[in-house]
C-alpha positions in Angstrom: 37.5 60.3 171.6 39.4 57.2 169.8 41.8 55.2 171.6 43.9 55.5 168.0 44.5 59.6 169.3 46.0 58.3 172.3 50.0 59.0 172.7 51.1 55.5 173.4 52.7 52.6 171.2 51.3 51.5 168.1 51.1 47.7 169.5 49.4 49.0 172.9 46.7 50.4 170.6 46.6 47.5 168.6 45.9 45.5 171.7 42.8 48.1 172.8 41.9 47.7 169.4 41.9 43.9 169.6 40.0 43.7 172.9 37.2 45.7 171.9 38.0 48.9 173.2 37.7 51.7 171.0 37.1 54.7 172.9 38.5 56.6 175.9 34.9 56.1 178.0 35.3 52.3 177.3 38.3 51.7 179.3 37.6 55.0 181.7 36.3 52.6 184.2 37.9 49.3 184.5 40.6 48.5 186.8 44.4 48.1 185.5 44.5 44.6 186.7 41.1 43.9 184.5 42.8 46.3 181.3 45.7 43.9 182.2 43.9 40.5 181.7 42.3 42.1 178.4 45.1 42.9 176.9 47.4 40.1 178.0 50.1 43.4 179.3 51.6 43.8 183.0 49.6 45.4 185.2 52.2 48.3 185.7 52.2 48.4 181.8 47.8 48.8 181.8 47.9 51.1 184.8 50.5 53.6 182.7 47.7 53.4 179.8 44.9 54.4 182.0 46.9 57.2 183.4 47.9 58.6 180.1 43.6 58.0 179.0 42.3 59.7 182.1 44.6 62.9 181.3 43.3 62.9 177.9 39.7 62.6 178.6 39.6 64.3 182.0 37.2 67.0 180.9 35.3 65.6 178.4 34.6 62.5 181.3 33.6 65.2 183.8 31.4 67.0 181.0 29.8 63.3 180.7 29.5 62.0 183.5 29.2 65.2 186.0 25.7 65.9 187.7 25.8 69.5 186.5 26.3 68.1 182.6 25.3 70.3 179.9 23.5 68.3 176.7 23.7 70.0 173.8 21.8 69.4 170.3 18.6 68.9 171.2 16.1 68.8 168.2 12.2 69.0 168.4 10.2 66.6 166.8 8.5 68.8 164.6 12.4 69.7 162.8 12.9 65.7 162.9 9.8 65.5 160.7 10.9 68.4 158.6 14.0 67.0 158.1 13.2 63.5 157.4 10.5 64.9 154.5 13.1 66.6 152.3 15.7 64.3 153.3 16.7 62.1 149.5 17.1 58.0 149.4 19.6 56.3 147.4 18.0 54.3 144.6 18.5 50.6 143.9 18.0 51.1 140.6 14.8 48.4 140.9 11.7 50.9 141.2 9.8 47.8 142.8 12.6 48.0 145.6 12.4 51.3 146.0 8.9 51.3 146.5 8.6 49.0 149.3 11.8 51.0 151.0 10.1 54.0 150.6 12.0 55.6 147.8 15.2 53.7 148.5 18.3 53.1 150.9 17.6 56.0 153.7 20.2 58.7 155.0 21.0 59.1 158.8 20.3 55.2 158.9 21.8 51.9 158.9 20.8 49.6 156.4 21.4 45.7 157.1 21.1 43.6 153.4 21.9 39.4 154.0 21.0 36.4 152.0 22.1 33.6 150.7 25.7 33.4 148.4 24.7 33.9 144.6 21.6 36.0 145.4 23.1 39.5 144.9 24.0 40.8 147.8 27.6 42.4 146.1 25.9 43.5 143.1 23.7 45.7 145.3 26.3 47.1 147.0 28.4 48.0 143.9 24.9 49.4 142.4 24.3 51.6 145.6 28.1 52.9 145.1 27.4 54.2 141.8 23.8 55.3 142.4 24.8 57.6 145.3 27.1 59.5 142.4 23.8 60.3 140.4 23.8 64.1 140.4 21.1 66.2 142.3 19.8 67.3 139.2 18.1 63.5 138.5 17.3 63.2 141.8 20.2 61.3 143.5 22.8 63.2 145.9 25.6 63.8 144.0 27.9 62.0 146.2 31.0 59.8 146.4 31.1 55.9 148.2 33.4 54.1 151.2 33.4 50.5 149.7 34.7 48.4 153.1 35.4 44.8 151.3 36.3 42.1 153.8 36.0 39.3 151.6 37.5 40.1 148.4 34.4 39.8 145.9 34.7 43.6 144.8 35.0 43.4 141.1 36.3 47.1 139.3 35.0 45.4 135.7 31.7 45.0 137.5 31.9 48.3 139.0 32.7 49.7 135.7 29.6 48.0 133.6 27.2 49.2 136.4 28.5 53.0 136.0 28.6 52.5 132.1 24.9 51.6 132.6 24.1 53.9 135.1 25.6 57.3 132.4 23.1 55.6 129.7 20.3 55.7 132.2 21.3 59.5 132.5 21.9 60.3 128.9 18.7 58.5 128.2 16.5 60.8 130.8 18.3 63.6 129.0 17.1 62.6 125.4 13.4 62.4 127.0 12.8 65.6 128.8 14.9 67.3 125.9 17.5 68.4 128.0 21.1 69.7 126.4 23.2 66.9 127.5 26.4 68.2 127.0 26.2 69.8 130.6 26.4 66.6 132.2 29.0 64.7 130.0 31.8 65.2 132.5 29.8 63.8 135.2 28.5 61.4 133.5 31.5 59.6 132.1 32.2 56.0 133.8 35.8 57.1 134.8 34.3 59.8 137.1 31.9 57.0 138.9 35.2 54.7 139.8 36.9 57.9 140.6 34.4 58.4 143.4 34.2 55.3 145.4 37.1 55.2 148.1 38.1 51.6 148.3 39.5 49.9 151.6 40.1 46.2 151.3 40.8 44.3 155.0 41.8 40.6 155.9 41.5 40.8 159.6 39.0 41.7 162.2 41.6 43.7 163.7 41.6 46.0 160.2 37.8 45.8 160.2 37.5 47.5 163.5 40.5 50.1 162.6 39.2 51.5 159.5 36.2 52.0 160.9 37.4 53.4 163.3 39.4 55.7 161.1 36.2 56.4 158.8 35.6 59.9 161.5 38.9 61.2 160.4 37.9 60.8 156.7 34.6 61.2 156.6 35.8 64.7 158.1 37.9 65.7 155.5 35.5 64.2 152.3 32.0 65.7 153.5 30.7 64.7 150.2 30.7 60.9 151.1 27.1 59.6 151.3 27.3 56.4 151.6 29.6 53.3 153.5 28.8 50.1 152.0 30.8 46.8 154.0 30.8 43.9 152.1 30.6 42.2 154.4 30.0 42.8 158.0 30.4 39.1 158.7 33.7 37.7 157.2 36.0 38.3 159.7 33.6 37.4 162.8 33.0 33.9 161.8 36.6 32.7 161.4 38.1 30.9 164.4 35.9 33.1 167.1 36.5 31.6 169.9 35.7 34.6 172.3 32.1 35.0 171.8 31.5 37.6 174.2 34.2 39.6 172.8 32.8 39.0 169.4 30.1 40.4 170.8 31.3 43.3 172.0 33.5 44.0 169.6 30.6 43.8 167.3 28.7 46.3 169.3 31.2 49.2 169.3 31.2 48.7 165.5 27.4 49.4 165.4 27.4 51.8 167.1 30.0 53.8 165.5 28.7 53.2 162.3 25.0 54.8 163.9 26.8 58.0 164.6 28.7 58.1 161.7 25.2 58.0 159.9 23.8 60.5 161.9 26.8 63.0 161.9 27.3 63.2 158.7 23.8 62.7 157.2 24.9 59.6 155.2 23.8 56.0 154.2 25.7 52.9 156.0 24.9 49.6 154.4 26.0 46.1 156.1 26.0 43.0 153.9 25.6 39.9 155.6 25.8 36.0 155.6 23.2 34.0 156.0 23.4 30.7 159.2 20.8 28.1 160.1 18.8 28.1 163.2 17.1 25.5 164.7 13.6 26.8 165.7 10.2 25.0 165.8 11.4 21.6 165.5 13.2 22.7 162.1 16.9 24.6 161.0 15.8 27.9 159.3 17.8 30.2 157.6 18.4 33.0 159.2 21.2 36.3 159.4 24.3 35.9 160.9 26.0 36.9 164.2 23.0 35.9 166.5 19.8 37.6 167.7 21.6 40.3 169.7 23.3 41.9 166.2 19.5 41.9 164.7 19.1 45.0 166.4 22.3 46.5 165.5 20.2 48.5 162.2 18.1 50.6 161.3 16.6 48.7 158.8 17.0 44.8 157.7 16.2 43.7 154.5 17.0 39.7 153.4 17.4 38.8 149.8 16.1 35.1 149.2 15.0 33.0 146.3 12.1 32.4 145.3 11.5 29.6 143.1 14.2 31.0 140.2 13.5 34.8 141.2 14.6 36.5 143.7 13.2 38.6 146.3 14.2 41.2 148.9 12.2 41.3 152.2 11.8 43.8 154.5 12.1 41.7 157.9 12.7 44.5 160.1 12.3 48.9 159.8 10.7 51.1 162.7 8.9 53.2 159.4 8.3 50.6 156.8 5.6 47.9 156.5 6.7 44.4 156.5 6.7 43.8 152.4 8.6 42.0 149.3 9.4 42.3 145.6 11.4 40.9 143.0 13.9 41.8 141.6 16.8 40.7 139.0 20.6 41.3 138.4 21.4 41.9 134.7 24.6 42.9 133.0 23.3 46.9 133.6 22.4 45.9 137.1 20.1 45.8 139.8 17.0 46.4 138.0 12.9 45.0 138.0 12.0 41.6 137.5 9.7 41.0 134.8 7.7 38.3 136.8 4.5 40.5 139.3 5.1 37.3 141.4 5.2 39.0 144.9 5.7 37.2 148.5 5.3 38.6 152.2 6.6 35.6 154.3 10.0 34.8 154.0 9.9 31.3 155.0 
């Protein structure tokens, strides 16, 4: 359970919010005078909030925590498999990408896409938006996008060329299999593809954390959302941080709610991020952002990166896919295949 259900002031949630604490079980054991120093409260003030959380957890804790706990939802490996073979990928629109992802950006998984500014990292994003809206019938999964944008770079004209594109491509597969395309016209219009991504634009860390923490609650009430895109995981964490290891766990609780929220609801989440140098082997590298401890925070990670004037996407890092590259280009329809077979493995 959310610390946001709790029945105490909106500032005292703001300040578990703040501190890194977004559910009950995360402040279930710490002493008021600690939840005091957190929060920068009285201690009589945090000892009234950990009275109010243990009375509105008190079963689920013992259910928890008890020796005599019942787990429920086991699943055999054999219905994993099953599962994971019919399960459908969201295209990139770039078959060469798809290829080396296995047929695309995965369900039930977390998807972590950084490079460099300028290589395309938006434009993916915005093309993974519309391609999750690409009905069942063509392959796709006929469903509607979260676009979290912490940075401002979310362009509706861009949004709108991609979808324009994206109803061609449709139109155009129509035309070829000599289908009668006037059963898909109202789906495939461009208005229908803005009128299906959910928009939240945040300019604090402290909003970051909140809607995602709020994304249950929706996510509940529009099952048809298949993927959340945040563009970018990044912004917010690398302004005036002084706290690292409350960056750190602030950053934590945000993975891992984004996990479940993958896994519940059987839908995509893809993390854009910035790119930092390390200095390793006598040389600064490029590498991801946030450190070595938020490298395992996905599923997958996949770095974008130039290569001579073309640019690549890499697969640095998946438990089911080979280490692998390919090119790719953005064009005014999109994310689509580069015309050069030029093809890399290393990144650096």
């Amino acid at each position: 359970m959310d610390v946001s259900s709790l029945p105490i002031s909106a500032s005292q949630r703001g300040k578990l919010i703040s501190a890194g604490y977004a559910s009950l079980s995360s402040i279930s054991s710490l002493s008021p005078s600690r939840l005091a120093l957190d929060l920068k409260i009285s201690e009589n003030e945090a000892v009234e909030i950990l009275k109010v959380a243990s009375g509105r957890s008190g079963g689920q804790d013992k259910i928890e925590s008890g020796s005599c706990a019942i787990v429920n939802g086991a699943q055999t490996a054999w219905d994993m498999l099953h599962e994971e073979e019919y399960s459908k990928c969201i295209t990139t629109s770039c078959s060469n990408l798809d290829e080396i992802l296995g047929g695309g950006i995965h369900c039930k998984e977390v998807t972590e896409i950084g490079g460099v500014p300028g290589i395309g990292k938006t434009q993916l994003g915005i093309q993974l938006a519309v391609n999750v809206q690409i009905p069942a019938d063509y392959g796709g999964l006929g469903g509607k996008a979260v676009y979290i944008d912490t940075e401002g770079s979310f362009m509706v004209e861009r949004v709108l060329q991609i979808a324009e594109a994206c109803a061609q491509d449709m139109l155009e597969y129509n035309a070829l299999l000599q289908r009668d395309s006037q059963a898909c016209l109202v789906d495939t219009q461009p208005k229908s593809f803005l009128d299906n991504i959910f928009y939240f634009r945040v300019c604090t860390y402290t909003e970051q954390i909140a809607v995602i923490n709020y994304l249950e609650k929706f996510l509940s009430e529009h099952t048809d959302v298949k993927v959340v895109i945040v563009d970018s995981i990044t912004f917010h964490f690398r302004q005036d941080f002084e706290d690292m290891a409350l960056r750190t766990r602030l950053l934590s609780g945000m993975a891992l709610k984004l996990m479940k929220l993958a896994k519940k609801f059987n839908l995509a989440v893809v993390l854009l991020n910035q790119v930092t140098t390390k200095f390793k082997e006598g040389s600064f590298q490029l590498t991801l952002a946030l450190g070595d401890s938020w490298a395992h925070a996905a599923t997958n990670r996949i770095i974008l990166y130039w290569n001579g004037n073309e640019r690549h996407a890499f697969i640095d890092k998946s438990p089911s896919l080979p280490s692998a590259s390919s090119p790719y280009t953005v064009t005014g329809r999109g994310i689509r295949n580069s015309t050069s077979n030029c093809k890399r493995v290393k990144l650096m």
